[in-house]
N, C-alpha and C positions, 0 to 999 in steps of 0.2 A: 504494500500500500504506500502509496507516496505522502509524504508529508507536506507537500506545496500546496497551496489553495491560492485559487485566483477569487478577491474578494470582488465582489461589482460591486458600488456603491450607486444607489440611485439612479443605475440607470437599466431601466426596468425590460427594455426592448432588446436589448444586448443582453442582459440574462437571459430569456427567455430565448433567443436564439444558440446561445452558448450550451443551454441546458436540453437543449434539445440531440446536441451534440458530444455532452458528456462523455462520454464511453468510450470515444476516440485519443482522447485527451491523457495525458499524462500530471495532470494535476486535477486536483477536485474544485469546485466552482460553486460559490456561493455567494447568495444576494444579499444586502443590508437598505433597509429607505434609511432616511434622513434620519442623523442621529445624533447623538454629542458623542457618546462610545468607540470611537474609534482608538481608544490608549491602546486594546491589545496589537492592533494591525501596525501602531507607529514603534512598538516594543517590538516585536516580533518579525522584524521587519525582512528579516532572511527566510523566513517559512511562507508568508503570505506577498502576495504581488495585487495592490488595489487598483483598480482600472478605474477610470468615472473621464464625464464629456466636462470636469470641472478641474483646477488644482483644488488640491486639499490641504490644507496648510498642516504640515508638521509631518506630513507623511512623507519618509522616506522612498521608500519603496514604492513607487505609484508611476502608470502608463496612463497618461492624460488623451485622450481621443477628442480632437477637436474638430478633423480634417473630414468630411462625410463628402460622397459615400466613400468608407470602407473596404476594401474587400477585405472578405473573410477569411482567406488564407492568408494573408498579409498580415493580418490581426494577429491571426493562431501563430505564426512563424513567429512577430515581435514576444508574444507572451513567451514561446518556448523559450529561445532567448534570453528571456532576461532570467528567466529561470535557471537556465545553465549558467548564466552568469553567477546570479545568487549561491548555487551551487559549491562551484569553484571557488569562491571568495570563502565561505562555508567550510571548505575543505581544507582548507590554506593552512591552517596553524591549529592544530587541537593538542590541546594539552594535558599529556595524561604521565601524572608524576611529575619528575623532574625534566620532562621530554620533550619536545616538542614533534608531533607526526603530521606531516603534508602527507593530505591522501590521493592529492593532483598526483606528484611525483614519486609517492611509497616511499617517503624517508622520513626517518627517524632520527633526529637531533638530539644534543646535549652539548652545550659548549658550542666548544668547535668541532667537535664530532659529527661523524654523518655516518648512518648506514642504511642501505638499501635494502627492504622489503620487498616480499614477492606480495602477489595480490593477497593470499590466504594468512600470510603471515599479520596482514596488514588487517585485514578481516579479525583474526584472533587476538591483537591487540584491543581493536574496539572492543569487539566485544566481551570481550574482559574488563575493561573499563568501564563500559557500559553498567556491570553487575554490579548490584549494591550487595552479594555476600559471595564466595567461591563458587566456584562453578565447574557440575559434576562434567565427567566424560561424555555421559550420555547426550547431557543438555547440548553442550560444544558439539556434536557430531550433528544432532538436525539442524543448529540456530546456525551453526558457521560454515557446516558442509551438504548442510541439507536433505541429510540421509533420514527413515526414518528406519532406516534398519542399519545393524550391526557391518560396522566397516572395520575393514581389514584390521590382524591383529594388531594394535599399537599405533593405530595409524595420526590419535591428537596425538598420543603421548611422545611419537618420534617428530611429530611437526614442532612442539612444546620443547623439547629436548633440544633439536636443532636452533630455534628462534632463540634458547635461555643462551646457548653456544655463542651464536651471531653479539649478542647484546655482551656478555661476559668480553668477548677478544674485542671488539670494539670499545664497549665505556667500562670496562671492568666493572661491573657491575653484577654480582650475581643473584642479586634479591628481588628483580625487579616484577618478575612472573613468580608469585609463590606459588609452593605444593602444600595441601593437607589431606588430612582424609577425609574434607569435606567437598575439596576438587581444587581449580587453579582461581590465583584472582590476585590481582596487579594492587 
């Protein structure tokens, strides 16, 4: 499920057109009338992209439509767009620990150090960071590899083993993926 949302604000003909279109879209669409509530859309400005045939004062994030008619592919192409843009900006610098992981370019920082990430590795970070407590084998196997059945013998625990490796020769660091017996967790 994607977490983008294209807000419409007040304009009520462009929703209805858009929403008829839904399904196609790689983001989800949702309409607002006249409001004073817009704090979440000016907070959250990397998740939601507001469209309207108006500026909105404070809102960052907003595709102003002034220029009619339209085309509708043109539209859909700007919105994607800026979505990927938002995206990438998004992706840029996350920081988990004393780290810093681009997940444009799959590297992992500290200092002056740099090491390169494979996609899955890069995946297994997140989502370890992601978890608010350790996290078993099993979980890791469908959430990161998306199996729901039983994968090959050792197959986190050699991906886990090799990434603790990477991180250990590069930041000397050997703490940074812990083991329990309640599973892995950064």
């Amino acid at each position: 499920m994607n977490n983008q949302t294209l807000v419409i604000y007040d304009f009520k003909v462009l929703y209805e057109i858009l929403s008829e279109l839904k399904n196609f879209f790689n983001f989800n669409v949702i309409n607002i009338e006249k409001t004073n509530n817009l704090e979440i859309y000016k907070k959250e400005s990397s998740k939601f992209l507001l469209i309207s045939d108006k500026k909105i004062k404070n809102v960052i994030n907003q595709l102003e439509i002034i220029n009619f008619p339209i085309e509708i592919i043109k539209l859909i192409e700007n919105i994607n767009i800026r979505f990927l843009k938002n995206r990438y900006v998004q992706q840029a610098d996350i920081i988990i620990s004393n780290y810093k992981l681009n997940l444009n370019s799959r590297k992992i920082s500290c200092k002056s150090k740099h090491l390169n990430l494979t996609e899955r590795e890069a995946n297994i970070l997140i989502f370890l960071n992601k978890a608010a407590k350790p996290v078993k084998i099993s979980k890791m196997q469908t959430e990161v590899w998306g199996h729901n059945f039983k994968l090959e013998t050792h197959t986190v625990e050699t991906h886990i083993y090799r990434l603790r490796k990477k991180i250990k020769d590069t930041f000397d660091d050997e703490n940074f993926i812990k083991s329990s017996k309640l599973g892995y967790s950064i």
